[in-house]
C-alpha positions, 0 to 999 in steps of 0.5 A: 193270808199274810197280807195282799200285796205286800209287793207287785209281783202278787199282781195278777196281770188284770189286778196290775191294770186295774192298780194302774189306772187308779194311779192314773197311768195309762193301761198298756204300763201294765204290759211292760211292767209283768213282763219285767216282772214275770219275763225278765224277772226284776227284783226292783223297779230300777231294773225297769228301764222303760220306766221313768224314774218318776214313775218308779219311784211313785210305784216304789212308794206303795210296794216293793217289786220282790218278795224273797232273797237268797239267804244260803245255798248248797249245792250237792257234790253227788249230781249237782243238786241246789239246796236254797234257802230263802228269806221272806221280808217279814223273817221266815225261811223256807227251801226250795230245790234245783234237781238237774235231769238229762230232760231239763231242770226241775223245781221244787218250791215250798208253799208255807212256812212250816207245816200243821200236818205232822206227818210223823217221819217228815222234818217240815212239820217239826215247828208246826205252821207260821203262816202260809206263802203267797202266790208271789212268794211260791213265784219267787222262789222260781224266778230266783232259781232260774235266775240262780242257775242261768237255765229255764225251768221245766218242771215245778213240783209244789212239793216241799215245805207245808200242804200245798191244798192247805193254802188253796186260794194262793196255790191256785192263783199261783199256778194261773199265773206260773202258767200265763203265756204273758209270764213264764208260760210254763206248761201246766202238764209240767207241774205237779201239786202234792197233797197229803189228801185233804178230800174236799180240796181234792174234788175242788182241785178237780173240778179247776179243770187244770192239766196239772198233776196231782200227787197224792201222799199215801204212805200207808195201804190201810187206815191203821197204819196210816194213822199212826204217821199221818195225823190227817187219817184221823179226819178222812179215810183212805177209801175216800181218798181213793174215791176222790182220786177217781173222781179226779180221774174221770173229771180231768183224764189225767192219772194220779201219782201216789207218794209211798215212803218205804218206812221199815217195820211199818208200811214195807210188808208183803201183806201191806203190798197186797193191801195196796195193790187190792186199794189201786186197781182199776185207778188209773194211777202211778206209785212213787216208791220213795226211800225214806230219808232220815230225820235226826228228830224221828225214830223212822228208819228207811226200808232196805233196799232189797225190801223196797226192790221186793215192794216194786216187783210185786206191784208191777206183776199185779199190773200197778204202775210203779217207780222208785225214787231216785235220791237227790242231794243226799249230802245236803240234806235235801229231803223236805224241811231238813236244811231248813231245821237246821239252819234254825236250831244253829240259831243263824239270824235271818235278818244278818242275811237279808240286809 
């Protein structure tokens, strides 16, 4: 982890008590600060005014109150869509998205600074991994969009940037606290976790007993194929993702969502639509058809449209729940990593934006 409280807002609610009293402050301090925190959203310790300013300035003394700022945004002509960039305080950047819908407003936040899975059509894997976000990092990123937009959030997608189970412990302590009627209170029913399908950590996820949704990027309806644009097919087999998916099924009463981008000449056969149809029945599961965006870097190109209308049609007459994607934010690069790539190959100084 790159480092335990850099800053307070990775307190969870008991950890603050228990830092409190060390400092010899009084208990209930800790009610009116995590609620500065993680209900007013304040970036600083100024910002608590019911706080004295010798408090504060002690406070200020061994951490700061926020992790994150601001570094860009763009916002889509098209639907609205915003594209933020963000800065951390030691130098990296990650993306985060705003997508508005006629039922509210959807999140979908990063959790590592870069990605070690190298998914072979996906723009965040490109530098590979820098480290891994914090729980207070994957919270900022939340608090800085509501605050941005002046609207509630309604549902986070743990979906952009890195492999949400590859940074386990934060991902878990993040949704705690995400979801803790003392903070946000954002139901759990309106969080989806997306995994490229580490098997261990899915049955650990599922035994969380969480209401969380767990997505699942398959991409592939056999290991062949698979392996040749996911590089974590060589260390587990769809067979036991699928199992993994059951048993998550069954532990947790909740269906499961598989991530499939339409990636042309390679996944979006017929023969590759029976495939995937003969590896879901009987699962409990939802499939994500997903247009594949195009990466300036990879050699992948999307599927048509007729081809993908053509994979759709097949799975709903055999009975498999199935949607296509809707595109977001096209005109602003709004895909995973993609902004972010080329903020970094324009070679733009992080540091001029975050003093």
């Amino acid at each position: 982890m790159y480092s335990e409280y850099k800053d307070a807002l990775s307190f969870t609610y008991d950890e603050l008590i228990e830092y409190l009293l060390a400092k010899g402050e009084k208990a209930y301090r800790a009610k009116q600060i995590y609620e500065w925190m993680h209900k007013k959203l304040a970036v600083s310790w100024d910002e608590m005014t019911n706080i004295s300013k010798l408090m504060r300035e002690e406070l200020a003394k061994d951490y700061s109150v926020f992790p994150l700022k601001i570094v860009d945004k763009l916002v889509s002509e098209i639907d609205g869509t915003a594209k933020y960039l963000m800065g951390t305080s030691d130098g990296g950047i990650i993306e985060s998205v705003a997508m508005t819908y006629s039922y509210g407003m959807s999140v979908c936040i990063s959790s590592q600074i870069g990605c070690r899975m190298g998914c072979k059509f996906c723009a965040s894997t490109l530098a590979g991994l820098e480290r891994s976000l914090t729980a207070s990092e994957m919270l900022a990123q939340i608090y800085l969009i509501q605050k941005d937009m002046g609207r509630r959030v309604d549902n986070i997608v743990v979906m952009g940037i890195g492999e949400p189970f590859d940074n386990y412990n934060e991902l878990i302590k993040f949704l705690h606290m995400i979801s803790d009627e003392r903070g946000l209170n954002i139901s759990q029913r309106s969080i989806t976790v997306s995994t490229c399908g580490l098997v261990d950590k899915m049955y650990d996820f599922s035994n969380e007993h969480m209401a969380v949704t767990l997505a699942v990027s398959l991409h592939a309806p056999n290991d062949e194929i698979r392996k040749t644009i996911m590089p974590v097919a060589n260390r587990y087999s769809i067979d036991e993702i699928i199992k993994a998916c059951h048993y998550y099924v069954n532990t947790t009463g909740r269906r499961v969502t598989f991530e499939y981008s339409m990636i042309n000449g390679v996944n979006d056969s017929g023969e590759c639509a029976e495939q995937l149809v003969s590896i879901l029945r009987g699962l409990l599961c939802h499939v994500n058809l997903i247009p594949l965006n195009d990466v300036e870097e990879r050699s992948h190109t999307r599927t048509s449209e007729q081809g993908i209308h053509y994979f759709q049609k097949y799975l709903e007459k055999n009975r498999i729940n199935v949607t296509i994607r809707k595109g977001m934010g096209a005109d602003i690069d709004a895909a995973c990593g993609q902004l972010r790539r080329k903020y970094i190959k324009q070679g733009k100084a992080l540091s001029d934006n975050l003093s």
